[in-house]
N, C-alpha and C positions, 0 to 999 in steps of 0.2 A: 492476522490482517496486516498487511504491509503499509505504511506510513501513507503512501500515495492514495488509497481507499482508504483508509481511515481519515485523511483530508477530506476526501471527499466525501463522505457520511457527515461529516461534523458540519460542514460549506452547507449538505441541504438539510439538518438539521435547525443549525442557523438561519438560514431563510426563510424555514419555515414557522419558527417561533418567531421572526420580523413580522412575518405576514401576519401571521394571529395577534399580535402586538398591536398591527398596524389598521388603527378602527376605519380610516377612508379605505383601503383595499378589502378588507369586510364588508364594509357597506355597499361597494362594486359588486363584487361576488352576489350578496345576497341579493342584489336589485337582480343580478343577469339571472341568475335561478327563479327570480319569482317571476321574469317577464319571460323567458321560457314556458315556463307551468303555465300562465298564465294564455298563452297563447295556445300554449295544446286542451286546455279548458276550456275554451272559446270554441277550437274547433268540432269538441268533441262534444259541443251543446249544439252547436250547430246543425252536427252529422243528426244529432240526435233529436232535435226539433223538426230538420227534415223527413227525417225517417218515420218519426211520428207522423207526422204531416200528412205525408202518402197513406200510412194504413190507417188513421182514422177515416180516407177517402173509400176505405174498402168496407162490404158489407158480409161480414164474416159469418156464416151455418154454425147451429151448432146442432147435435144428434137428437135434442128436442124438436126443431123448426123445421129436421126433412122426415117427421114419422107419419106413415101415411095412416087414413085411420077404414078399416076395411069395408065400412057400412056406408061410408059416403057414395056419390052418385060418379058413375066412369063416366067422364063427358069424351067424346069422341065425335069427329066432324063424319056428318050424316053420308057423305061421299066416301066415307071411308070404312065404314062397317061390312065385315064379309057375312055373308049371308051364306052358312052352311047347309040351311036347307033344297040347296041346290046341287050338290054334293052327295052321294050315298050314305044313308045315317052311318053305315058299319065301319065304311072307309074314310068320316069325317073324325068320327069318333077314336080312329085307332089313329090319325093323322094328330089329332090332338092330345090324347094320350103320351105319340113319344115326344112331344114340346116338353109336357109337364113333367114327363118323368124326368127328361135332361135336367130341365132347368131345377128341378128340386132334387137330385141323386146324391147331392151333398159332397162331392168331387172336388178334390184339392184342387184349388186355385196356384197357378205359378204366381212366383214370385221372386225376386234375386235383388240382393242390396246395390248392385251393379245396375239397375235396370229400374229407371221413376216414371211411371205412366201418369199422366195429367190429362181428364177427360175435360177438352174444349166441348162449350154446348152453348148454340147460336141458335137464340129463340127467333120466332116471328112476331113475337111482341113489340111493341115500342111505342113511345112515351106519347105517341099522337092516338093511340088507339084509345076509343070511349071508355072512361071509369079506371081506366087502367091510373093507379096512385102511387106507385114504387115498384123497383126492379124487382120485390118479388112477385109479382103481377105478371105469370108468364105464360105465353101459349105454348105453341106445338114446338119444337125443336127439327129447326130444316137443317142443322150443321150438328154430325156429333163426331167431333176428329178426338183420335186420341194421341196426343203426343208421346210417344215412347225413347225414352234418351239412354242412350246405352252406354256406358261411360267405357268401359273396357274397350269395344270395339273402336269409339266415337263415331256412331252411328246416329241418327234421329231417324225413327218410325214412325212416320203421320199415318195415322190407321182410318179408315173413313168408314163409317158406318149406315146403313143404308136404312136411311128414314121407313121404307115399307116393309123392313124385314118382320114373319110374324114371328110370334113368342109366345113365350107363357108370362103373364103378370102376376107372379107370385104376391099374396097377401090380398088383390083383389081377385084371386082364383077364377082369372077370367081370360081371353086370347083378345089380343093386339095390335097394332102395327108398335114398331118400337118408339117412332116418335110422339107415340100418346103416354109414356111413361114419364116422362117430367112435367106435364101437362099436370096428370092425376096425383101423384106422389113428390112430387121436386126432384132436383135435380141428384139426389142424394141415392133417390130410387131408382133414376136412371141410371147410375152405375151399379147400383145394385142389379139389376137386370141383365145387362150387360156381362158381369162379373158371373153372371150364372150360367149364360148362354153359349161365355167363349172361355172360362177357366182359369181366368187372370185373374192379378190383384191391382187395382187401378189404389194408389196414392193421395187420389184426388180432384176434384174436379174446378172449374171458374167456370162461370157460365155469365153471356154477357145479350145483347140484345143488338138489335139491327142498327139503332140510334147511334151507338159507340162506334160499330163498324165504318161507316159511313164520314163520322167526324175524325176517326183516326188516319184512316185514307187522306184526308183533305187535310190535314197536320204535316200528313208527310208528303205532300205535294202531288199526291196519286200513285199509281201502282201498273205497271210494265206488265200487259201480259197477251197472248196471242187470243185473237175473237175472229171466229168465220164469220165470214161474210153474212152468213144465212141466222147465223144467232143473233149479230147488229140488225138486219133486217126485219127479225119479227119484234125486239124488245121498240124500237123505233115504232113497230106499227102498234104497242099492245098498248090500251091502257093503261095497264097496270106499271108502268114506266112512266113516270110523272119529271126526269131529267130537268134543266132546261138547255142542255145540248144534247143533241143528238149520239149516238154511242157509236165511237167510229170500231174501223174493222181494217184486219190485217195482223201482220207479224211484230210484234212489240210497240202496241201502239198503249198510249197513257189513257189509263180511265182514273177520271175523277168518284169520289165514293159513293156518291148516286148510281155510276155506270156500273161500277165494279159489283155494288148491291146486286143491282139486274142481273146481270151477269151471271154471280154466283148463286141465284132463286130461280132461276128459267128453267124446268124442264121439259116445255113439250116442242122442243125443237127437235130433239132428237128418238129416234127409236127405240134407244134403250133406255128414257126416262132418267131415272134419276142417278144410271150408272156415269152418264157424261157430265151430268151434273156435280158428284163428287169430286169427279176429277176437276172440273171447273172451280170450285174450293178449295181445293188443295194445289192449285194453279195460281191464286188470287194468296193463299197465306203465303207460299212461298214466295212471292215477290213480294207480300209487306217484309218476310223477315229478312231477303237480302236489303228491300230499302231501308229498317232499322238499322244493318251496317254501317252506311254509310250515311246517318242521318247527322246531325248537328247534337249536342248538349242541349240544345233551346228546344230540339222538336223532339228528344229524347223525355226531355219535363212534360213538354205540350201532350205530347203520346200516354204516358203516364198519367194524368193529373185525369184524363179520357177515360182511358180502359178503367180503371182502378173505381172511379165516382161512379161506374155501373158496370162494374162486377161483383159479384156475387159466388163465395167460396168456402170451402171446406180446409182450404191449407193454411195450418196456423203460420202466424207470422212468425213464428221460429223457422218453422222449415222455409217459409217466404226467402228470409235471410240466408240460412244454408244453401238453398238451389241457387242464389244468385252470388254468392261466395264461388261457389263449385263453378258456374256457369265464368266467371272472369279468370276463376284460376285454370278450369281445364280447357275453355278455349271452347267452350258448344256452340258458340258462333262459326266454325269451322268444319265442325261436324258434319257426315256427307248427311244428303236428307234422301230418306228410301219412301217411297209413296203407294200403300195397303190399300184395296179395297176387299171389305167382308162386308157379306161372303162373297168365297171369291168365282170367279164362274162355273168351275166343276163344282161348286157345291152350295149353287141355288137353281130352283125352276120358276120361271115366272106364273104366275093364274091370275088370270083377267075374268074374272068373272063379276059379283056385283062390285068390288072393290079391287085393283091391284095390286097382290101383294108378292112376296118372295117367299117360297117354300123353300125353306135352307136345312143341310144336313150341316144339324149344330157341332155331333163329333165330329166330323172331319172339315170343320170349317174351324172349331176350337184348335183341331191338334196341328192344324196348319198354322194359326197366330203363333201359338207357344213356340214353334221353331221359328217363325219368322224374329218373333223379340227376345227368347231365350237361350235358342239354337237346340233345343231341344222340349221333349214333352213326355209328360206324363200320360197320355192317354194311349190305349192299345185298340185298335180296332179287329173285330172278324171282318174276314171277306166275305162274305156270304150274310152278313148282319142285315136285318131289314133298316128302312133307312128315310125319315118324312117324304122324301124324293120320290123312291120306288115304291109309295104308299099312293101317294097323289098322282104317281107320273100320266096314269090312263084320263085322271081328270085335268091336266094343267100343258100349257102350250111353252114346249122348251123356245125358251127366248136365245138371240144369236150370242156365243160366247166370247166376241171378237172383243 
């Protein structure tokens, strides 16, 4: 070591035994270190009495609370019961048949770590209905979208699923519309159902109620979206639209949550019932989630403090935390949004007979999801396979596929 560095070694050697020496420059140092700490302690009691905060707001399932018990009584609305004996016994019988065997054939479910499906379910319950005493207090299910986020691609798959679709209700070994499956079992069994019908694996579900709808909307100061003239004009003449404005109409005109309600629960304006209907829900989320873009910190909380106090879910708050980790670092507010409906028209037939329902060919309405959200599937079809469709077709009125 040459003279000039070894000066120099000894210079901060020496300064540094001053400083240690030196009890006020100690006492400095040690004050900034603990007001440091001290301050990232604060924060990070904070983060965390907030975060508490929020999910003591949430009403967490657990695999005891959605077990359905199979001797109980199927409640189903009297308007909605199909009545097979209208029907050929041999042809209803074999029509029922391939329901059960699908749904119970025991058939891998896709799945991909790439790929978190979150089953939304919008009851028609709410807080003003007689006896009803807590969010688990649920009726029918008019909304059951699945959110599918594809991280690879950055895609989002809003999947809509069609309240009259029939099925098989495994475990009360009995036929359906699909919206009486959270009704009878929770909403735990509605994915269960679900998961059987189309061969997916759903992650999870939240399920919330008309009440939250309604006040989320109005938090975020309403919701942008196109209303024919003709669907303003009957919820305006119905009753059952209790407003106290009138629901305007036109090309991006603002409904408040009341209108937006109406809105997305109206189906007999149109001919295809409740195909226009989903799409009318998946019209009304879409414009809450661009308006959470762009919403404030204050109507972000206000939103939150909302959904959260009456929803009702299956996803632990571990994963809660990961999906909204993932959701800020990958940017899913960005994500293009692709909009499902199943089944999709090649593979339902309407039957209007004493109830409405959809007569759905579940394999090839299954192996059509799996590439929509996978890009591929497991399922192989014969051409020539017989098929619920061509079982029913002599009894059922194909509806318009537009």
């Amino acid at each position: 070591m040459d003279k000039k560095s070894k000066k120099a070694v000894e210079t901060t050697a020496a300064e540094k035994t001053k400083a240690q020496k030196d009890p006020k420059k100690r006492k400095k140092l040690k004050a900034a270190l603990i007001a440091v700490i001290s301050v990232v302690l604060v924060i990070a009691v904070a983060l965390g009495a907030f975060v508490i905060h929020k999910f003591s707001l949430i009403e967490f399932d657990t695999d005891e609370s959605t077990t359905i018990d199979p001797n109980q009584e199927f409640v189903e609305n009297q308007d909605e019961i199909v009545d097979f004996g209208e029907i050929d016994d041999a042809t209803g019988s074999d029509y029922k048949s391939i329901l059960k065997n699908w749904a119970t054939n025991g058939g891998a479910k896709m799945s991909s770590k790439n790929v978190i499906n979150i089953l939304l379910i919008g009851s028609d319950a709410s807080s003003e209905d007689a006896g009803r005493t807590s969010i688990t207090d649920k009726g029918n299910t008019d909304a059951m979208i699945l959110v599918s986020i594809d991280k690879v691609n950055e895609k989002i798959n809003m999947v809509s699923f069609m309240r009259d679709s029939y099925t098989y209700m495994a475990g009360f070994d009995r036929y359906a519309k699909l919206n009486a499956a959270c009704a009878n079992g929770g909403p735990a069994y509605l994915v269960e159902t679900i998961e059987n019908d189309y061969k997916i694996e759903i992650n999870g579900y939240a399920l919330v109620d008309f009440d939250s709808f309604r006040q989320v909307i109005d938090v975020l100061g309403g919701v942008t979206v196109d209303v024919p003239k003709y669907v303003a004009d009957y919820l305006n003449r119905s009753p059952d639209y209790n407003g106290d404005e009138p629901v305007p109409y036109g090309d991006g005109v603002l409904l408040n949550g009341e209108q937006a309600l109406a809105f997305s629960r109206v189906r007999y304006t149109d001919a295809d019932g409740d195909v226009s209907r989903v799409e009318r829900q998946r019209q009304v989320i879409s414009a809450l989630i661009n308006k959470c873009k762009d919403a404030s910190l204050s109507q972000i909380n206000d939103v939150a403090d909302v959904v959260l106090a009456n929803v009702r879910t299956n996803v632990s708050r571990k994963s809660i935390l990961s999906y909204a980790a993932q959701a800020v670092t990958d940017g899913w507010a960005k994500f293009e949004i692709n909009e499902i409906t199943m089944p999709t028209p090649d593979t339902r037939y309407g039957y209007s007979g004493s109830s409405w329902i959809w007569v759905i060919d579940y394999p090839l309405a299954a192996q059509k999801l799996q590439q929509e959200l996978y890009g591929q599937t497991n399922i192989k079809l014969e051409e020539d396979r017989v098929t619920a469709i061509t079982i029913m077709g002599g009894y059922v009125t194909k509806v318009s596929q537009d």
